[in-house]
C-alpha positions, 0 to 999 in steps of 0.5 A, spaced: 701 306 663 708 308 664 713 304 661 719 303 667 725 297 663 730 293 668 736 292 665 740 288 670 742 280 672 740 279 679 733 276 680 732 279 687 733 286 685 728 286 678 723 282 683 723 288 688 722 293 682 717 290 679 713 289 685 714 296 687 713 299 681 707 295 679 703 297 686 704 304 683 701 303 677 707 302 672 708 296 666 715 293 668 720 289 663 725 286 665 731 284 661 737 280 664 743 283 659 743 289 654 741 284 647 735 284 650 734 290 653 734 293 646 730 288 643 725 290 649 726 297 649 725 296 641 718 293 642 715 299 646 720 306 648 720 306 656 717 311 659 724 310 665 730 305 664 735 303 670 741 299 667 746 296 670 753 296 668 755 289 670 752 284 665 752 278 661 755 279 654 756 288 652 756 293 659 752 297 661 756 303 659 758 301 653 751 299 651 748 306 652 749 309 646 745 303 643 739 304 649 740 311 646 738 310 639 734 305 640 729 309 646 731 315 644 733 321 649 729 317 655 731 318 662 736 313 664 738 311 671 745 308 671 746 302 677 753 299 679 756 296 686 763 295 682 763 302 681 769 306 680 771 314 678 772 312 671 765 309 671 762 315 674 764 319 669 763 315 663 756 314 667 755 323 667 757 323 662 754 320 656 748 323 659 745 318 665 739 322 670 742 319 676 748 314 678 746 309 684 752 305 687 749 299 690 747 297 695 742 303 695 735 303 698 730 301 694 724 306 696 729 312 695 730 308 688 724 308 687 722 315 689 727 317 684 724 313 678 717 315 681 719 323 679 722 322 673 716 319 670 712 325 673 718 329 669 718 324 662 716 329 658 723 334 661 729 332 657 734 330 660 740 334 661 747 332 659 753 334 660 759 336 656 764 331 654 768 327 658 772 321 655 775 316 658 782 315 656 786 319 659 793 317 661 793 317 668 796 312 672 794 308 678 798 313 682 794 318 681 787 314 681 781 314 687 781 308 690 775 304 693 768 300 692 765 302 698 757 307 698 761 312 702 766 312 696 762 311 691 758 317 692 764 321 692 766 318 685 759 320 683 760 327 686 766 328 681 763 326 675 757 331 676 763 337 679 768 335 672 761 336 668 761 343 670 764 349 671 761 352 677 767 353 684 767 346 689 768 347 695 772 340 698 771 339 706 775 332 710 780 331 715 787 332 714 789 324 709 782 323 706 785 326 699 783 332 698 788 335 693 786 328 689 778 329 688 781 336 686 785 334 681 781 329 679 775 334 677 780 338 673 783 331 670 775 329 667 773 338 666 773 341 659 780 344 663 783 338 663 789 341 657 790 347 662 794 346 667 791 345 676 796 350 679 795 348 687 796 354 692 797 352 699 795 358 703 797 356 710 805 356 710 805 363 708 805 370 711 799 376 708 805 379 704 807 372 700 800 370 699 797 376 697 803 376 691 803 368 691 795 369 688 795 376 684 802 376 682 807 384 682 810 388 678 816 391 679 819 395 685 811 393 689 816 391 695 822 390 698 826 384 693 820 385 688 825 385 682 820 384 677 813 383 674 811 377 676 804 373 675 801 370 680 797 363 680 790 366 679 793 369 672 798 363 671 792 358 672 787 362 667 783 357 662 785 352 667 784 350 675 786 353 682 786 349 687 787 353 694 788 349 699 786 350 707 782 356 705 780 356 711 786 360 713 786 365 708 787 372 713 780 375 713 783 382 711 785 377 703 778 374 703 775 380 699 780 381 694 779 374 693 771 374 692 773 380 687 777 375 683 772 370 684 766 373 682 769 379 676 774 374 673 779 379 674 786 380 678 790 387 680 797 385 682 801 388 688 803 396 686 799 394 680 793 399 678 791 395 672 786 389 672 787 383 668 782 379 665 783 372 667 779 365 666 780 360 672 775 355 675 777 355 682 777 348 687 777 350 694 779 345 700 779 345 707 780 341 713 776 346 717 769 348 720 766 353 714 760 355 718 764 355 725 769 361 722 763 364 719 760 365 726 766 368 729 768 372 724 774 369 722 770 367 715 766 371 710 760 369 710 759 371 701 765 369 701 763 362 703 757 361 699 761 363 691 766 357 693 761 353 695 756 353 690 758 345 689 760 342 695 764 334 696 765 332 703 770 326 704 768 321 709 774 319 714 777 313 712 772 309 719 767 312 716 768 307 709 772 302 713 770 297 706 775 300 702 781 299 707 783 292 704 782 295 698 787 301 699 792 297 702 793 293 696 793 298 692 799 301 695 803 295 696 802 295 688 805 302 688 812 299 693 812 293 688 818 294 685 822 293 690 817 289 694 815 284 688 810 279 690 808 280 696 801 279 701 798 281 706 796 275 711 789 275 714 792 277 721 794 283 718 788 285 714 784 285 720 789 289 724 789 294 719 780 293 719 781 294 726 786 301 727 782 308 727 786 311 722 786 318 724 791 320 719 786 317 714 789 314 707 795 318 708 796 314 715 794 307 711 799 309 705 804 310 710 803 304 714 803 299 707 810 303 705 813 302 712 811 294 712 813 293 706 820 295 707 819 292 715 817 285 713 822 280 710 819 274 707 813 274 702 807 275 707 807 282 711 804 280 718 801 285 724 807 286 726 810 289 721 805 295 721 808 301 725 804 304 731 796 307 729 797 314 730 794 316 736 793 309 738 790 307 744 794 302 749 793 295 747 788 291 750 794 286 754 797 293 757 791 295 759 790 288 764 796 289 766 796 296 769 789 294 772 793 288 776 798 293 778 792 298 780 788 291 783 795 289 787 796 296 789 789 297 792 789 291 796 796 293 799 793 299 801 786 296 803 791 291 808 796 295 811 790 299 813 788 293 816 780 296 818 776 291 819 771 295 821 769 297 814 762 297 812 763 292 807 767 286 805 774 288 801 771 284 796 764 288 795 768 294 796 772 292 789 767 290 786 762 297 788 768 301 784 770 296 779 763 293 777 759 300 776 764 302 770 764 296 767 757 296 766 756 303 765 761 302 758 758 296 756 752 299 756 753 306 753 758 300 747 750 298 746 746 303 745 742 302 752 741 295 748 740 290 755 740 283 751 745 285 747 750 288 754 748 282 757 750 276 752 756 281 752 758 280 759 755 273 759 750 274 764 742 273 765 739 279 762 735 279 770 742 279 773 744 285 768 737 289 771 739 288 778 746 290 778 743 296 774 738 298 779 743 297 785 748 302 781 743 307 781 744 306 773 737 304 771 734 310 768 729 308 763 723 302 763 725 295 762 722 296 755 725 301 753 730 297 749 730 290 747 
């Protein structure tokens, strides 16, 4: 019988695992702190440990090294909902199978425990050194406790583990170029230098000799031999940004690079053995350029050999209180001391964010200078980039149109009309009011009704007398 060890202080998730692993056959221990997850792990080795990071007395980090000693090389799965960058390396790092940011699904949980004990005998692959310390201030850091973040940090901690290209993909402000520098910060490279290189605000001319360098005389003001970034970057990382954009008639030369580890420079017949790791960033549709032609198919595949996608900001809406006191600490030594109000939480919660972090970071620096007592209220926000009308200027251009639309309803004077100018409004206005509502919800009719404050029944027969009604009343709840 496998030997599964729970090392974690919350009742209710070791309830959960020994029921579900108990139902398929495993001998589960459970233990509330490390002291005494060692002591169980000391009795009988584990088949498969699940350690939490936040217990009482030592961390779960800090105590793996003794799990190791004490279990040998067992497959352990790390768990943590306070997780953060330094966490996820640490975790990869000291050889961990797998990181779980909590909240996660206990049957896919399970399913990952169920096939490491199907693969116990395999041992479990480590990656290289990443030590912990490294200097970096708060600036420079990834901030962010939400999954969607978690699953990111987990993603760099793998990426830093290894040497392979990573291909980053986001919208513009999700923070691209920090996930970038913080893979190289935690790689092997991180004594090198990470030279970015943005390829977007440069012709062919000045890209092509930006990456490969020139020698002499190569064009028109080439006065010297010059390196480019690939060959500066050797031993060390490459960022190009916006790849996406790089020119197609570029992109061979660039998998050649890539894949030989050499670079000719402009007007240069010799090649030059360089060793870098590539990180390439964009904000486009990959596969999209790929179908027009606009981007090379093997191209696309060497740069992707491990890939990190970077939800939007609404995508992981937990983190923005986070974010935003991490930035008004940034502005605290001009701003010392200040907090924001509820109201204004609640602002930034509510905004779409289109420009991602870097739009809140902006909006935190506006405020913090815009606001003059210690609290910064909604009001010392600048505009939501691409913000929609607020919802009072839009009652108010309703009641213009209202008023507009009686006065011509008037002045026509019709008293012929089919309908009462009270029933015509209502068959104008009333069919889209539904119609969003409806669509808000998911085709949801109870919860379209509470929203409008009407007796589902009414809903239905406003519904079939605005030809809306396409599906059985059973169809939603």
């Amino acid at each position: 019988m496998k030997h599964v060890l729970i090392v974690d202080d919350e009742p209710t998730i070791c309830w959960a695992f020994r029921k579900l692993l108990s139902a398929e056959g495993c001998d589960v221990s459970v233990a509330s702190s490390a002291e005494e997850g060692w002591e169980l792990a000391r009795r009988r080795r584990p088949d498969v440990i699940l350690l939490d990071v936040r217990l009482p007395g030592m961390d779960g980090l800090t105590a793996l090294p003794r799990f190791r000693e004490t279990a040998g090389d067992v497959p352990i799965v790390v768990m943590t909902a306070f997780g953060s960058l330094e966490t996820a390396v640490r975790a990869i790092s000291s050889g961990v199978v797998e990181y779980l940011p909590k909240p996660f699904d206990l049957d896919q949980a399970a399913a990952l425990v169920h096939r490491l004990l199907m693969s116990a005998q395999e041992e479990a692959t480590e990656g290289e050194s990443v030590p912990d310390a490294l200097g970096v201030t708060d600036r420079d850091l990834l901030v962010g406790s939400s999954p969607a973040t978690q699953q990111v940090f987990k993603q760099i901690a793998l990426a830093a583990a290894s040497d392979v290209p990573v291909l980053i993909t986001g919208e513009s402000g999700v923070g691209k170029e920090l996930v970038a520098r913080a893979i190289h910060r935690h790689s092997r490279r991180r004594a090198a230098p990470l030279l970015p290189v943005s390829l977007p605000a440069m012709s062919l001319s000045v890209v092509e000799s930006e990456l490969f360098g020139h020698v002499r005389g190569a064009f028109t003001g080439a006065e010297g031999d010059r390196a480019g970034v690939l060959e500066l970057a050797s031993g060390g990382t490459v960022l190009l940004d916006e790849i996406g954009d790089v020119p197609p008639e570029l992109q061979v030369k660039l998998l050649r690079a890539i894949e030989r580890k050499e670079v000719q420079r402009v007007g240069d017949a010799r090649l030059r053995t360089v060793d870098f790791r590539v990180i390439a960033a964009t904000h486009r549709d990959l596969p999209g350029l790929i179908e027009s032609g606009r981007f090379r198919e093997d191209l696309f595949y060497r740069l992707s050999v491990f890939q990190i996608r970077i939800p939007p900001l609404r995508e992981r809406r937990d983190d923005i209180p986070q974010l935003a006191r991490h930035f008004l600490l940034q502005c605290q030594e001009r701003d010392r001391g200040k907090t924001f109000t509820p109201a204004a939480l609640e602002e930034l919660l509510a905004r779409p964010w289109r420009g991602n972090v870097r739009e809140l970071r902006n909006a935190v620096e506006h405020a913090a200078i815009v606001a003059r007592g210690r609290e910064i209220g909604p009001e010392a926000f600048p505009p939501a980039l691409g913000a929609p009308e607020s919802p009072r200027s839009i009652e108010e251009e309703l009641r213009s149109v209202t008023r507009r639309w009686a006065q011509s309803e008037l002045s026509a004077g019709d008293r012929s009309a089919p309908l009462p100018m009270h029933e015509r409004l209502l068959q104008v206005i009333e069919p889209e009011l539904l119609r969003e509502t409806l669509s808000a919800h998911g085709g949801n009719r109870a919860a379209t009704a509470e929203r409008l404050g009407m007796h589902r029944a009414t809903l239905r027969q406003k519904l079939r007398r605005y030809g809306l009604e396409t599906s059985p009343d059973d169809a939603s709840p």
